[in-house]
ChimeraX commands (.cxc) that place a marker at each C-alpha (Angstrom):
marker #1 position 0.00,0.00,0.00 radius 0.5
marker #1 position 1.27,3.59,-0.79 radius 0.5
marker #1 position 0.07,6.90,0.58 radius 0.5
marker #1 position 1.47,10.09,-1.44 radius 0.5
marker #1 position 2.28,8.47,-4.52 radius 0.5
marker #1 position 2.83,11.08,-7.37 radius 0.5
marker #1 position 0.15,8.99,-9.37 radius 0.5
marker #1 position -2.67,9.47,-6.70 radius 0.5
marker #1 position -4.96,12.47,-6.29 radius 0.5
marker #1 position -4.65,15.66,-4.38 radius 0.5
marker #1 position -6.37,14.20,-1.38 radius 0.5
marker #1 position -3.50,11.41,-1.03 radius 0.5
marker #1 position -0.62,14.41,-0.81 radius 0.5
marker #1 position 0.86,15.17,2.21 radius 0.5
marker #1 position 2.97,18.26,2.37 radius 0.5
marker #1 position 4.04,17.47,6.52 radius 0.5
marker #1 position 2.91,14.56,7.93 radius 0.5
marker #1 position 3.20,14.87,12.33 radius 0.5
marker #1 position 1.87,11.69,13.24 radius 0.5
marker #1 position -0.06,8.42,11.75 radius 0.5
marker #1 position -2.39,6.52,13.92 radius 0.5
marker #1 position -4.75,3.39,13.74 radius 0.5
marker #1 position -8.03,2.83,14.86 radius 0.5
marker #1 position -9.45,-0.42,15.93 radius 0.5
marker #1 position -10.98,-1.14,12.47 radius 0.5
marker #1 position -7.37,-0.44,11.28 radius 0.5
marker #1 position -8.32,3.17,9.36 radius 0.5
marker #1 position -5.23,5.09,9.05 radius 0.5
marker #1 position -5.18,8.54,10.25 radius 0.5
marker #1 position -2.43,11.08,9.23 radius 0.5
marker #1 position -2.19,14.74,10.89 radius 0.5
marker #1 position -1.02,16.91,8.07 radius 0.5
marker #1 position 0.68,20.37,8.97 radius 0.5
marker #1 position 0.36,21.33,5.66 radius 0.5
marker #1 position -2.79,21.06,4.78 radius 0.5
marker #1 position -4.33,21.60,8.48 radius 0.5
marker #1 position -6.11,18.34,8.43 radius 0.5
marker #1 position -6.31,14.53,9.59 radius 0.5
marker #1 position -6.47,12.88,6.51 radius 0.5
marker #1 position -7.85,9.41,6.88 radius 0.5
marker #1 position -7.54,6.34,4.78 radius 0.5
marker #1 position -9.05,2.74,5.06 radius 0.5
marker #1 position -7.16,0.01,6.14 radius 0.5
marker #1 position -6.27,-0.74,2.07 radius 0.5
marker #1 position -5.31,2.79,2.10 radius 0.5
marker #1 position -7.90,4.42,-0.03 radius 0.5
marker #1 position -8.79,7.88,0.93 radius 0.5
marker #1 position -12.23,8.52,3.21 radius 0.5
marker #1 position -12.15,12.18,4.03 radius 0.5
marker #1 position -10.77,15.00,5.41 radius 0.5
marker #1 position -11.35,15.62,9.32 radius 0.5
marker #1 position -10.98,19.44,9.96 radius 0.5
marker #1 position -9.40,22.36,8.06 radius 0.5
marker #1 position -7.45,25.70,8.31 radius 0.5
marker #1 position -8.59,27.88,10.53 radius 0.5
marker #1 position -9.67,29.40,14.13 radius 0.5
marker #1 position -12.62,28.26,14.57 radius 0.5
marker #1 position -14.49,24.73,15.49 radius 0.5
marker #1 position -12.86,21.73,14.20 radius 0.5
marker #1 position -10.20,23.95,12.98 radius 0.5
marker #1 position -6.38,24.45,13.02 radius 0.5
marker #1 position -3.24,26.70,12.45 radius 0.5
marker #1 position -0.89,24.16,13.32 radius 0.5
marker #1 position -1.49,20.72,14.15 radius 0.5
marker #1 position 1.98,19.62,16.58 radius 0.5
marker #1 position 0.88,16.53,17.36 radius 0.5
marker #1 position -2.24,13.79,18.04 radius 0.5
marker #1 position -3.87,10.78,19.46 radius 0.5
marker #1 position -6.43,8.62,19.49 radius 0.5
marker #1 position -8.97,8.41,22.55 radius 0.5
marker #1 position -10.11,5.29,24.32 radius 0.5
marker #1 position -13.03,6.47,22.75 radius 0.5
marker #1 position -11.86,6.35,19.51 radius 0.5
marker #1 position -12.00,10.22,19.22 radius 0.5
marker #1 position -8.84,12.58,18.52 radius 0.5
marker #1 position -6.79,14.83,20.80 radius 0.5
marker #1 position -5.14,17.26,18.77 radius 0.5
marker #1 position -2.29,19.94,19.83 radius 0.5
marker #1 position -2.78,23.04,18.16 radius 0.5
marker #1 position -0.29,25.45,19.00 radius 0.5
marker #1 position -1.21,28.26,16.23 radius 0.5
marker #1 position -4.61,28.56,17.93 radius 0.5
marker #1 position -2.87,27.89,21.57 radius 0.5
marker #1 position -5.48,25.03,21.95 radius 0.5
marker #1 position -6.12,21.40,23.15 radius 0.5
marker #1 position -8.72,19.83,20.95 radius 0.5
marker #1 position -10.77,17.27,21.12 radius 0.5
marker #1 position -12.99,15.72,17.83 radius 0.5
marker #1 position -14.98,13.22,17.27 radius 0.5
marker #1 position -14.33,10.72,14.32 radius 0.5
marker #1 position -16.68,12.55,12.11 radius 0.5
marker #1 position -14.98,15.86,12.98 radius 0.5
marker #1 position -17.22,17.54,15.20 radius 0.5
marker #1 position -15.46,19.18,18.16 radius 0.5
marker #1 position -15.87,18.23,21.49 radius 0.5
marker #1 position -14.28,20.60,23.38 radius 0.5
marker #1 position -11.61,23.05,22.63 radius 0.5
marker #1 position -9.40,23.68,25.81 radius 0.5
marker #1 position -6.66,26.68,26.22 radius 0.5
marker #1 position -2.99,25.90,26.22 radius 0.5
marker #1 position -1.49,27.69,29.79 radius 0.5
marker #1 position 1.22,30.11,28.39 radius 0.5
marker #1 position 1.70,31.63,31.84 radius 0.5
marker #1 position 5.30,30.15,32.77 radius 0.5
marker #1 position 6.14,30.34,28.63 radius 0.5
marker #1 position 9.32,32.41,28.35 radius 0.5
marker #1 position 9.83,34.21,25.13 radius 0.5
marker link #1:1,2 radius 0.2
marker link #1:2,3 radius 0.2
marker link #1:3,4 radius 0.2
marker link #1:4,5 radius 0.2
marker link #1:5,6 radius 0.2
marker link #1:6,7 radius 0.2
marker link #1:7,8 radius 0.2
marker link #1:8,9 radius 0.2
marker link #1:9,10 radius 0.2
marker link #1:10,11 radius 0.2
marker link #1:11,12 radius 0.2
marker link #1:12,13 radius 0.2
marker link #1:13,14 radius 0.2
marker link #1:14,15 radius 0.2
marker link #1:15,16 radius 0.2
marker link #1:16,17 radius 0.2
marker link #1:17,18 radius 0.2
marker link #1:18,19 radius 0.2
marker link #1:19,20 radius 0.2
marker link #1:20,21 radius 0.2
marker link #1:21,22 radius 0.2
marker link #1:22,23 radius 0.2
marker link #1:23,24 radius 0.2
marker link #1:24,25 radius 0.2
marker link #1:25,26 radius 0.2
marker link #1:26,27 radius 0.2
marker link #1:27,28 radius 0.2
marker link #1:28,29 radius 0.2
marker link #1:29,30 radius 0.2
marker link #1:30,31 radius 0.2
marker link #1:31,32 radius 0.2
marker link #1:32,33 radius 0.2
marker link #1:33,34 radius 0.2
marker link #1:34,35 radius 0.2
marker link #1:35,36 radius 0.2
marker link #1:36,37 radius 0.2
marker link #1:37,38 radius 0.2
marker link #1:38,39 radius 0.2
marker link #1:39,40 radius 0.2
marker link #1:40,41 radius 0.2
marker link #1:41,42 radius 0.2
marker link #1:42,43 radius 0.2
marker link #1:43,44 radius 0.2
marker link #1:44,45 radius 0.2
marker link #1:45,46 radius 0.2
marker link #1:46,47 radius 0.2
marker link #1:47,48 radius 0.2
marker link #1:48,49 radius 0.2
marker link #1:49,50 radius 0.2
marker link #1:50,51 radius 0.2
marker link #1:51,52 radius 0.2
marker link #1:52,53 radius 0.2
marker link #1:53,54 radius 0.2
marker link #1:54,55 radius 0.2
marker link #1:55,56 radius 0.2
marker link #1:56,57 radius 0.2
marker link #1:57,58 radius 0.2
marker link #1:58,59 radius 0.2
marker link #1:59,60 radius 0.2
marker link #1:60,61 radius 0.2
marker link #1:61,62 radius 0.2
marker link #1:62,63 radius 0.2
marker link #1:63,64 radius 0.2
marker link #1:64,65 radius 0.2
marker link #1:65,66 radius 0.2
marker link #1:66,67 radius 0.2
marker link #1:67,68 radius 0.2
marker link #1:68,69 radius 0.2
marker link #1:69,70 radius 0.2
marker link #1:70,71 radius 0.2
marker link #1:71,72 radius 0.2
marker link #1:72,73 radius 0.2
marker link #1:73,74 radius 0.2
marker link #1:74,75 radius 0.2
marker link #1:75,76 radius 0.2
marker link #1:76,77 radius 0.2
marker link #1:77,78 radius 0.2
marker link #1:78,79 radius 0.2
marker link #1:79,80 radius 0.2
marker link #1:80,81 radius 0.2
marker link #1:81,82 radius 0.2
marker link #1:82,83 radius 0.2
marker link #1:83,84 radius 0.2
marker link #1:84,85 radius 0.2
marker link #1:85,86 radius 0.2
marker link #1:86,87 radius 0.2
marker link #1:87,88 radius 0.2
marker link #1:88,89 radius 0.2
marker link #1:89,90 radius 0.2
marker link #1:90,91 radius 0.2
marker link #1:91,92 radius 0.2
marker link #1:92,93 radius 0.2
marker link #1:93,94 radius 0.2
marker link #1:94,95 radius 0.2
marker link #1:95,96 radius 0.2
marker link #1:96,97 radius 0.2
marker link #1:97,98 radius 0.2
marker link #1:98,99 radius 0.2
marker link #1:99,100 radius 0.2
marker link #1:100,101 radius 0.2
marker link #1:101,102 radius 0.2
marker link #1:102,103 radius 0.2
marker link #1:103,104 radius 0.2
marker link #1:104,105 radius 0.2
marker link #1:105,106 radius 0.2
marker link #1:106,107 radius 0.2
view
């Protein structure tokens, strides 16, 4: 299986890939600096969708550090351009958005 390939479509480009995780039902998720978004691919790696986008608002990102999966299944996403925890569902809805503490950050 390839991911990226020059012969595949935009939506199977990555421009900085931060992290790939697996789900139970083996879905490959890849966190995309780039292009602000979890790109996710079934387990024969054909692309499914998007899961959020540029941006400051809900389900959005300016720039994705790092992620996991939940327990749960759902993401928790680092977003230090928005100074934000996040948390999504699957779908991409967001759960809750929490503020990053910048009080002790020296600059």
């Amino acid at each position: 299986m390839k991911i990226g390939a020059e012969s595949q479509g935009e939506e199977y480009q990555l421009g900085d890939p931060v992290g790939v995780r697996t789900d139970s039902s083996l879905n490959i998720y890849v966190a995309d600096r780039a292009s602000l978004t979890i790109r996710m691919f079934d387990p024969d790696g054909k692309f499914i969708r998007d899961i959020g986008r540029r941006g400051r608002g809900p389900s959005e990102f300016l720039d994705i550090n790092t992620f996991e999966i939940t327990p749960e299944e759902n993401f928790f996403v680092l977003d230090r351009g928005n100074w934000r925890y996040k948390h999504l569902t699957k779908e991409g809805d967001e759960v809750s958005s929490v503020p990053i503490d910048q009080s002790g950050t020296e600059w």
